[in-house]
VMD Tcl script that draws the C-alpha trace (Angstrom):
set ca {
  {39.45 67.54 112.36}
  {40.36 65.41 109.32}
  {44.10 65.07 110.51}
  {42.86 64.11 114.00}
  {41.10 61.36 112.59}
  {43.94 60.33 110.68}
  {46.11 59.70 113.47}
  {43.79 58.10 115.46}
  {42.84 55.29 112.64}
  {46.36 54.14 112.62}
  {47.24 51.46 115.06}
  {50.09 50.13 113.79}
  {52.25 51.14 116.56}
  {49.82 49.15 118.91}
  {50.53 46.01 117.58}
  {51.55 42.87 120.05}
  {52.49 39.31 119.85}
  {54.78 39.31 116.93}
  {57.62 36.83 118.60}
  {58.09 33.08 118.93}
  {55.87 31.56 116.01}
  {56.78 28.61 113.71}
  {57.34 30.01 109.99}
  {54.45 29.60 107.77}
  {56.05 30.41 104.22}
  {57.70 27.46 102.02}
  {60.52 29.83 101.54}
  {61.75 33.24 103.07}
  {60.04 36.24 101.95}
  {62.84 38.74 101.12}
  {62.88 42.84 101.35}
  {63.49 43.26 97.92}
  {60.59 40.94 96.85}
  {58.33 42.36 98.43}
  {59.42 46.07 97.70}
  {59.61 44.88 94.02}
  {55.74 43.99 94.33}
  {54.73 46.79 96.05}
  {55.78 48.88 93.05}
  {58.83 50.18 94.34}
  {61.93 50.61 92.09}
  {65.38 50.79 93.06}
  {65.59 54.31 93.47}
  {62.59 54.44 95.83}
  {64.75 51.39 97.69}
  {67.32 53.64 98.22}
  {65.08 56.71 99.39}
  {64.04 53.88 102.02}
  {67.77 52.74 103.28}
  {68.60 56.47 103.68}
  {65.79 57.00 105.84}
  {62.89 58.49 103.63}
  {59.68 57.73 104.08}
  {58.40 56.40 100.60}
  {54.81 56.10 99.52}
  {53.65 52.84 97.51}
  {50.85 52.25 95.37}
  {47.68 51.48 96.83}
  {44.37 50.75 95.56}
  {41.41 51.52 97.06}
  {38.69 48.05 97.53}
  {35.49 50.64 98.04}
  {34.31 53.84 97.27}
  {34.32 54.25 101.43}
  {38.02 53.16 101.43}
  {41.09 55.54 102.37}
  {44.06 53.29 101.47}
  {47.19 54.02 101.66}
  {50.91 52.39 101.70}
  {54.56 53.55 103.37}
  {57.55 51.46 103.46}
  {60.45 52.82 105.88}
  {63.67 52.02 107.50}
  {63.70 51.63 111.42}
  {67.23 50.93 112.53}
  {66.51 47.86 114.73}
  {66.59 44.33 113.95}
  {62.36 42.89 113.74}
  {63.13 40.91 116.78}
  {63.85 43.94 118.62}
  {61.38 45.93 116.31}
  {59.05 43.32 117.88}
  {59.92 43.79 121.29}
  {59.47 47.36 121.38}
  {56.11 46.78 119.95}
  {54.87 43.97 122.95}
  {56.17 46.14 124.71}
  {53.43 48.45 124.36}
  {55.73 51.46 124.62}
  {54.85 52.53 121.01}
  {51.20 52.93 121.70}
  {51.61 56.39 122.68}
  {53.35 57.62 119.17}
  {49.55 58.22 118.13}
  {48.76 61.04 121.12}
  {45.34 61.02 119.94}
  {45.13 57.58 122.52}
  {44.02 58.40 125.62}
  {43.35 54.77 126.87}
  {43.72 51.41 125.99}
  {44.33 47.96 127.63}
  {44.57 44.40 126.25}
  {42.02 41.79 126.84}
  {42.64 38.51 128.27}
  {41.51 35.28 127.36}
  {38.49 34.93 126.87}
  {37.90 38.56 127.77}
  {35.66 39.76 130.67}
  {33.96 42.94 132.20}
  {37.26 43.57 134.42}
  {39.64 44.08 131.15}
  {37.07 47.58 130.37}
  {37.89 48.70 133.86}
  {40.28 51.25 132.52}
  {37.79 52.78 130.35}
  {35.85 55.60 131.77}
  {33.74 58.35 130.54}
  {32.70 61.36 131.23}
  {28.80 62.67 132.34}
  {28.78 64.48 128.97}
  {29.90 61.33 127.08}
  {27.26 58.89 128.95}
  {24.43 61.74 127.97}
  {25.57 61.79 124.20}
  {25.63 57.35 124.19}
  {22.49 57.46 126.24}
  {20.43 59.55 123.63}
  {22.24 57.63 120.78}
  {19.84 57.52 117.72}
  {20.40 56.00 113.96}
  {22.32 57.56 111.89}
  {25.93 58.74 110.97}
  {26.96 60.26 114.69}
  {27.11 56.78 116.15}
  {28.24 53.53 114.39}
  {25.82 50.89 117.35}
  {23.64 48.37 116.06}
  {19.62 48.47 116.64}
  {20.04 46.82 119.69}
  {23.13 48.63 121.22}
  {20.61 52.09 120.94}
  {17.64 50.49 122.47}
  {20.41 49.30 125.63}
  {22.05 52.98 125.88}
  {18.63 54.38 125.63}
  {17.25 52.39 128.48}
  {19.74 53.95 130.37}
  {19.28 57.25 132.91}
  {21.34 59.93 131.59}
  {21.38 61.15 134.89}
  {23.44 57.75 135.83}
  {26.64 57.96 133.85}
  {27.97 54.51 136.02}
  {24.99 52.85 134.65}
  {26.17 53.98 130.95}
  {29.45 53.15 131.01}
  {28.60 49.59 132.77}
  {26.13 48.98 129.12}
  {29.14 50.46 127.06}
  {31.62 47.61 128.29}
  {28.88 45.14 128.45}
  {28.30 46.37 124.48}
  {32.12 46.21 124.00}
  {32.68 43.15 125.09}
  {29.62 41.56 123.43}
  {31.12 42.47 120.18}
  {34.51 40.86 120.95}
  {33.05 37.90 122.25}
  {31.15 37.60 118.78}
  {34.16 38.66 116.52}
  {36.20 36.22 118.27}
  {33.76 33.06 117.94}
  {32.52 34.01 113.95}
  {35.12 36.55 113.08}
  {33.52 39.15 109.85}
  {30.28 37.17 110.55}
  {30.15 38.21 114.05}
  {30.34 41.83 113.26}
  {27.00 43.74 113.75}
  {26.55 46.28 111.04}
  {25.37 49.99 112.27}
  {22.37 51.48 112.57}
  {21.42 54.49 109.87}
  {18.06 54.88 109.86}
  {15.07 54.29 107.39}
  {15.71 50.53 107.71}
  {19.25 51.25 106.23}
  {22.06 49.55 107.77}
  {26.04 49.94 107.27}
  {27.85 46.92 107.63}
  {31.76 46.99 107.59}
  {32.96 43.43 107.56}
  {32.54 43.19 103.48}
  {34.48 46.25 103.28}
  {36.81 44.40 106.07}
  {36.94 41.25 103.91}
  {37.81 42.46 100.49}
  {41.10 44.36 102.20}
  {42.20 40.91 103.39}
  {41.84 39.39 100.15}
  {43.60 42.13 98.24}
  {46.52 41.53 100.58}
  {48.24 40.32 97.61}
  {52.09 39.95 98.84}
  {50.27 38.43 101.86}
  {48.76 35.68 100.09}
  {51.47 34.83 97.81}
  {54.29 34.09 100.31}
  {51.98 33.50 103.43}
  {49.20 31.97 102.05}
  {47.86 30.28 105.45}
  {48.31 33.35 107.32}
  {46.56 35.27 104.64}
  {43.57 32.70 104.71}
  {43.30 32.95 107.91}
  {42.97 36.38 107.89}
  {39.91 36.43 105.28}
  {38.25 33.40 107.34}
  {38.86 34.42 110.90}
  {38.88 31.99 113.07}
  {38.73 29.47 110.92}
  {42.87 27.72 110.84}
  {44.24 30.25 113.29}
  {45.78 27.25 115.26}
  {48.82 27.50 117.80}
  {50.91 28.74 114.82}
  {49.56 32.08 115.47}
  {50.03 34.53 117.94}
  {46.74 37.18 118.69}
  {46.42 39.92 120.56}
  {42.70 41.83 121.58}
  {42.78 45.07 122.90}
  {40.20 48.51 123.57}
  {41.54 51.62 123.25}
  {40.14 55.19 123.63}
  {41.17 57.67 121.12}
  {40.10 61.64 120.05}
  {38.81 61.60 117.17}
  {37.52 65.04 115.49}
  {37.09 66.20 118.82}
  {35.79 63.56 120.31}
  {35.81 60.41 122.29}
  {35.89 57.16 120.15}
  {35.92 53.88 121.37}
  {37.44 51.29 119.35}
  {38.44 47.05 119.38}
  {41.16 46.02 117.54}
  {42.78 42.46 116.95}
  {46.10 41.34 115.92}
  {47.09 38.50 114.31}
  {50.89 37.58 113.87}
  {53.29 35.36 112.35}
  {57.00 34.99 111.91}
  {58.88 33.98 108.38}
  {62.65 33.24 109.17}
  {63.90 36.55 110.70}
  {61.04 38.69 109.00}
  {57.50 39.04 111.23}
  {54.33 39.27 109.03}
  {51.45 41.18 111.06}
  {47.92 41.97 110.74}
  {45.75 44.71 112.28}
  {42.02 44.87 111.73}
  {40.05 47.38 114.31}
  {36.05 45.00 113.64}
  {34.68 47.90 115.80}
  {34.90 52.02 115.88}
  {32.55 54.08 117.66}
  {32.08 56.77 115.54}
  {33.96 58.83 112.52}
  {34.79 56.18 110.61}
  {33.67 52.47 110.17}
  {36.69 50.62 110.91}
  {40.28 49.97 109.78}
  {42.61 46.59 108.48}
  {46.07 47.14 108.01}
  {49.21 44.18 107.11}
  {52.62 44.97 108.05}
  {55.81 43.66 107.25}
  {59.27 43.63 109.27}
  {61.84 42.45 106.62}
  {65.11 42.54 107.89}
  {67.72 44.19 105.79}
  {71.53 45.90 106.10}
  {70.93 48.43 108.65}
  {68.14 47.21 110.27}
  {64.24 46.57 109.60}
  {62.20 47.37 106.72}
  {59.10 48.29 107.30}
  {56.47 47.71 104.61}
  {52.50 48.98 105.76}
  {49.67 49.05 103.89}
  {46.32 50.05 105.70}
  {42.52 50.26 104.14}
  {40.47 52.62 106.56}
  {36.64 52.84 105.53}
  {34.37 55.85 105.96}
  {31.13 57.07 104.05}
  {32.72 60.33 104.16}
  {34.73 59.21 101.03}
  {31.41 57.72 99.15}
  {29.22 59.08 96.79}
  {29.66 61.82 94.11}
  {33.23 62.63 93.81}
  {34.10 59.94 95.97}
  {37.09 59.56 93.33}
  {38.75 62.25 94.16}
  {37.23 62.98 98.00}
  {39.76 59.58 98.55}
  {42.88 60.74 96.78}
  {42.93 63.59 99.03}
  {42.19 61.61 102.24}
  {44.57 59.25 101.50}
  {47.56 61.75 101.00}
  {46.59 63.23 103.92}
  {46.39 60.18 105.79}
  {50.14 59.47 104.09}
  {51.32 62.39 105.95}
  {49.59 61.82 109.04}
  {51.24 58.37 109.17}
  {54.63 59.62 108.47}
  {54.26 61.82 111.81}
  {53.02 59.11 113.98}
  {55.67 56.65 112.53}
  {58.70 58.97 113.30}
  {57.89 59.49 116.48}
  {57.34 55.70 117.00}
  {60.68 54.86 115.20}
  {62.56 57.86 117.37}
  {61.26 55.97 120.46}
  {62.84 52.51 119.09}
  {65.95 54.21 118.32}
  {65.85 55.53 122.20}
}
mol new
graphics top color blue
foreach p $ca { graphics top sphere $p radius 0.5 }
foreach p [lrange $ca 0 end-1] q [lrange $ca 1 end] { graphics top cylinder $p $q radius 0.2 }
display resetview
């Protein structure tokens, strides 16, 4: 179950909108900058350029965080890397996605029409309660549960009304917008703190993008015509079931390199949600690719949270290796 949910967290592949935007750094970021402050050392370079995949340091920002670094060598400029990734062609490297689409601007009712469920899945969102099994605000339950269970159209009309209620929020107050989740006893899990402190530890981000990393933190505050974004839904497995997640991506383009960012602001269920930065630094033989991703879970909290991580997060290394080599086969295609 854990590897299934693994797969599913990571988006990377899913990214769009990584072409055609004015540079944003004073000076160009290069690959062995960045691998220097991502603690790599020569040796590990090298592992890299001969087509390991090399795991970085990466410190956790919560006791609910899996984090987790890889930098690896995808034998494609980042133009084409980029391509290949609007594309949408690389969506499919995670086969835990079963749906997805992109929303358009401003987003509407007709983008969700790709997402359907299933009689069984209207009756589980329908008898939704507080708690753990769900992540749906106090008002999202009292919606599903005024809905027939014996009416799985009516269901899956209030689960893209929810769905695109929350986008419409993220996208006019960004973190703010976010509606935490419903756990019962008056306790509620919110996710955009968690959110927030990844986008501030974005170190490498800040220091040679600092706009794009402020941005980031202060979403939607400065994200002018500099910036491309990109909304999209998408329908994963995860441990066995169906989870419903909204994802944004925000890019930006340094000289040849591409600078991207990846936050999912909503996750049905299994996890809380995800914010990853990626790098595509160009480099003799291709594209260096330099990830670092902070996925947050309460499965990870509490007593021997310590440890509980460092084993999530090296599985979660090795799930991403799998999902990356089959998306950098597919570029090599």
């Amino acid at each position: 179950m854990r590897s299934r949910r693994m797969r599913a967290i990571w988006g990377v592949v899913s990214a769009a909108g990584i072409l055609g935007l004015a540079a944003l750094a004073e000076a160009q970021v290069t690959a062995d900058q960045v691998l220097a402050e991502s603690g790599l050392s020569e040796e590990d370079k090298q592992r890299v350029l001969k087509g390991e995949f090399v795991t970085a340091d990466a410190k956790a920002v919560s006791d609910r965080d899996l984090a987790v670094s890889i930098v690896f060598l995808v034998k494609t400029s980042p133009e084409a890397l980029s391509k290949q990734v609007l594309s949408g062609s690389l969506v499919t490297a995670s086969k835990d996605v079963r749906a997805y689409a992109l929303f358009k601007n401003p987003g509407s009712v007709a983008d969700l029409a790709g997402l359907r469920i299933t009689a069984d899945e209207a009756k589980a969102l329908a008898a939704a309660k507080p708690g753990s099994k769900f992540n749906l605000s106090a008002a999202e339950i009292a919606a599903f549960n005024g809905r027939p269970t014996a009416n799985p159209e009516a269901v899956q009309a209030e689960l893209h009304q929810m769905l695109l209620r929350r986008l419409q929020a993220y996208r006019a107050s960004g973190l703010a917008g976010i509606a935490p989740y419903d756990r019962g006893g008056s306790t509620e899990m919110n996710v955009a703190p968690d959110l927030r402190k990844a986008g501030e530890a974005a170190r490498v981000l800040q220091k040679h993008l600092p706009k794009f990393h402020a941005v980031l933190v202060d979403y939607p505050k400065g994200a002018g015509p500099e910036y491309q974004e990109n909304f999209i839904w998408q329908k994963s497995i995860v441990d066995g079931k169906p989870t419903y997640v909204l994802q944004h991506t925000l890019a930006a383009a340094d000289g040849a390199a591409r600078a991207m960012a990846q936050r999912q602001y909503y996750v049905s269920g299994s996890y809380n949600g995800q914010q990853a930065v990626a790098g595509f630094l160009p480099v003799q033989g291709g594209t260096l690719v330099v990830y670092s991703s902070h996925a947050f879970t309460e499965q990870v909290a509490g007593v021997g949270s310590s440890m509980k991580r460092g084993i999530g997060s090296r599985m979660m290394a090795t799930q991403l290796k799998q999902m990356f080599e089959a998306g950098r086969t597919k570029v090599a295609q």
